[in-house]
Every structure is written in C-alpha cells, then in structure tokens.
PDB file of N, CA, C and O in Angstrom:
ATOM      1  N   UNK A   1       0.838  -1.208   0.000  1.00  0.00           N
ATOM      2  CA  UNK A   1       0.000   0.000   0.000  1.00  0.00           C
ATOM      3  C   UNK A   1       0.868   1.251   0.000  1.00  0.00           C
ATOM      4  O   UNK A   1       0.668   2.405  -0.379  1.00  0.00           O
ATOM      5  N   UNK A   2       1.646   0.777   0.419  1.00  0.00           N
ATOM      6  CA  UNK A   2       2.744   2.426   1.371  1.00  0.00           C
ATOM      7  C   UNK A   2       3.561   2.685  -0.648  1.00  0.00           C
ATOM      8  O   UNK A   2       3.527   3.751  -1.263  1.00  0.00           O
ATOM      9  N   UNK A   3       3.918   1.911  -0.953  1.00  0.00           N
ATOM     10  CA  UNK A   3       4.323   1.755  -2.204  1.00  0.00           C
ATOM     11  C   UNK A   3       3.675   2.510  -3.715  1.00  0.00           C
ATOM     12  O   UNK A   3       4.127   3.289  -4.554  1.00  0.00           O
ATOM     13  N   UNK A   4       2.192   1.683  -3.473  1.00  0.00           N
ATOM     14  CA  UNK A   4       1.307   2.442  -4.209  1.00  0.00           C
ATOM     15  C   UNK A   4       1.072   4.512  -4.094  1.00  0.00           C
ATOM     16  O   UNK A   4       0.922   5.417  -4.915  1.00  0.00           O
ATOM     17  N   UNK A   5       1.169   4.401  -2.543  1.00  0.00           N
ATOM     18  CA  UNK A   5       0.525   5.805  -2.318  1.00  0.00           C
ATOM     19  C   UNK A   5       1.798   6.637  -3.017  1.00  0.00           C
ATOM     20  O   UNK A   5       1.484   7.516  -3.820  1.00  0.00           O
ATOM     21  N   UNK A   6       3.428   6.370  -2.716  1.00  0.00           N
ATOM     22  CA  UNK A   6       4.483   7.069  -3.350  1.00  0.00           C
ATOM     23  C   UNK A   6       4.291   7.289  -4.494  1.00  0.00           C
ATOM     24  O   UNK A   6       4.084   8.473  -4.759  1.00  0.00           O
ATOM     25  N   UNK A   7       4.265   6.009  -5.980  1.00  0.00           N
ATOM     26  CA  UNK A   7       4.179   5.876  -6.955  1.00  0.00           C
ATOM     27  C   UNK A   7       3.021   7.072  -7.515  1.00  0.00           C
ATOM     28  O   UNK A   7       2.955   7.467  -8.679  1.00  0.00           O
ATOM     29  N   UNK A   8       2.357   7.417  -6.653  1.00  0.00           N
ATOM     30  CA  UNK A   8       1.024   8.116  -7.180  1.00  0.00           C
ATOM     31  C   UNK A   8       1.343   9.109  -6.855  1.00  0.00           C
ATOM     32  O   UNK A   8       1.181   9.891  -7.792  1.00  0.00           O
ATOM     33  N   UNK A   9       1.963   9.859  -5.518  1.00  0.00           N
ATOM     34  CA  UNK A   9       2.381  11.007  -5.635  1.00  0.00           C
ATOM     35  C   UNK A   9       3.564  11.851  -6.777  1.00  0.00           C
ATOM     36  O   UNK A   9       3.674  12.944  -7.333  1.00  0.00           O
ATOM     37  N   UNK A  10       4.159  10.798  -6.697  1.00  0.00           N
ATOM     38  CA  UNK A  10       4.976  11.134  -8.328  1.00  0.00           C
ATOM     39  C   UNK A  10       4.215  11.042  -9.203  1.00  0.00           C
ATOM     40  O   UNK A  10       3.951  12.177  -9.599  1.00  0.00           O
ATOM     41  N   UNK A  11       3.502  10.027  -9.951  1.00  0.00           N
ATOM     42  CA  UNK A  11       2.912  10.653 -10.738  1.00  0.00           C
ATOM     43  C   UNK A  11       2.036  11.762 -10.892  1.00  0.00           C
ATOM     44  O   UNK A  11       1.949  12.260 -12.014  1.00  0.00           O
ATOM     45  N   UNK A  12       1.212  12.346  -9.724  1.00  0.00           N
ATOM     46  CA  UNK A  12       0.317  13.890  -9.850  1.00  0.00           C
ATOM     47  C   UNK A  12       2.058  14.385  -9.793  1.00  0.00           C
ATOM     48  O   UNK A  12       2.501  14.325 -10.940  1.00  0.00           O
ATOM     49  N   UNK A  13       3.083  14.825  -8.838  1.00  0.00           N
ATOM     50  CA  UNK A  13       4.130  15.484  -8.773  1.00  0.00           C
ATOM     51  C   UNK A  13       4.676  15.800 -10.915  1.00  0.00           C
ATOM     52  O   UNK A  13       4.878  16.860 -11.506  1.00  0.00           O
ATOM     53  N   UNK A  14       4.727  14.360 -11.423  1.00  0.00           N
ATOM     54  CA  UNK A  14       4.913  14.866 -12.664  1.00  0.00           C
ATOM     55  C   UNK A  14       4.046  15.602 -13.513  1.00  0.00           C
ATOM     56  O   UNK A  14       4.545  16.461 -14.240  1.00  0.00           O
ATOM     57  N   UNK A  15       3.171  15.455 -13.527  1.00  0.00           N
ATOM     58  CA  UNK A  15       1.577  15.767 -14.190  1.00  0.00           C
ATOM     59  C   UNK A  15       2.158  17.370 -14.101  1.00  0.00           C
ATOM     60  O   UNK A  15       2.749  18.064 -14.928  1.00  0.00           O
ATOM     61  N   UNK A  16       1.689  17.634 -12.648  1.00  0.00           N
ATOM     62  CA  UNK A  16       1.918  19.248 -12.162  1.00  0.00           C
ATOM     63  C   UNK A  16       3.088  19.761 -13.039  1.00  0.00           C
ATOM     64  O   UNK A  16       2.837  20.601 -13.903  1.00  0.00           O
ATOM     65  N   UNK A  17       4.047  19.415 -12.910  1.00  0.00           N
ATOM     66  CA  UNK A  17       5.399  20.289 -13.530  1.00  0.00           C
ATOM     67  C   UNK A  17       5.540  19.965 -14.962  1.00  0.00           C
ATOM     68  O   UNK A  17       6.399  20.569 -15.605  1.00  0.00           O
ATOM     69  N   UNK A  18       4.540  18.774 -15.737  1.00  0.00           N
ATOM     70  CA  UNK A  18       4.445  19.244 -17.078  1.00  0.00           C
ATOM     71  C   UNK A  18       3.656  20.061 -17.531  1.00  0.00           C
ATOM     72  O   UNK A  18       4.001  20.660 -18.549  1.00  0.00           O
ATOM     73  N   UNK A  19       2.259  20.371 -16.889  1.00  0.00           N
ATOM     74  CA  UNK A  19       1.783  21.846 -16.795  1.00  0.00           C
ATOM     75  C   UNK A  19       1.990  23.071 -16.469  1.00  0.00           C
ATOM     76  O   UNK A  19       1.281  24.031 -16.772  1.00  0.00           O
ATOM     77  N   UNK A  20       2.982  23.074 -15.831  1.00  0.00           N
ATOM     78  CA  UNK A  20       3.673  24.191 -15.599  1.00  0.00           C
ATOM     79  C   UNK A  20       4.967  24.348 -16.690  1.00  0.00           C
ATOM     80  O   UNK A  20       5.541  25.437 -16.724  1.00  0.00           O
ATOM     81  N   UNK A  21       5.373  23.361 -17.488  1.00  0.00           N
ATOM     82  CA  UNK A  21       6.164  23.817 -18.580  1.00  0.00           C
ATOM     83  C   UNK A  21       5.458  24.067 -19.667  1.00  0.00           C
ATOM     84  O   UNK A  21       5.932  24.913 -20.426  1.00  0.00           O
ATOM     85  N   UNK A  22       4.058  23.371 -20.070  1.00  0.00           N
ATOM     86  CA  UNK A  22       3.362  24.179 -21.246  1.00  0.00           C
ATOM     87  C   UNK A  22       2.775  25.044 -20.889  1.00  0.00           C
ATOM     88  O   UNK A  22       2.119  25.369 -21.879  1.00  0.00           O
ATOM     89  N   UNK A  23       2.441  25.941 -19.808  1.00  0.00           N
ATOM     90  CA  UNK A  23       2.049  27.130 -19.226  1.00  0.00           C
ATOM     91  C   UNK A  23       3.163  27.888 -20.150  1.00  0.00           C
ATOM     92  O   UNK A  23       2.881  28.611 -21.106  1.00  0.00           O
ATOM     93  N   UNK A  24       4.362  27.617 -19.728  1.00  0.00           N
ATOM     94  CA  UNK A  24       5.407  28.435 -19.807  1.00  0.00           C
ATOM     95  C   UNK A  24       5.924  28.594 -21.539  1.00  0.00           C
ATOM     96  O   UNK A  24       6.880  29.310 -21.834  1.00  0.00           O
TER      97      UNK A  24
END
C-alpha cells in the first residue's frame, strides 16, 4: 500500500510540472 501511495504522488508530482512547462 505504502508503495502504491508514493508511486502516485509522483505521478500527480509529474503531471503538475508538465503543466507548468506548457504554461510556460
């Protein structure tokens, strides 16, 4: 579980900062 929850925060963590480079 503890595994899953990391994996998922990186992925929203990436999501976010590729929207913030096509913002840019």
């Amino acid at each position: 579980m503890f595994e899953f929850i990391e994996k998922a925060k990186l992925k929203i963590r990436q999501r976010l900062e590729s929207r913030k480079l096509h913002k840019q």
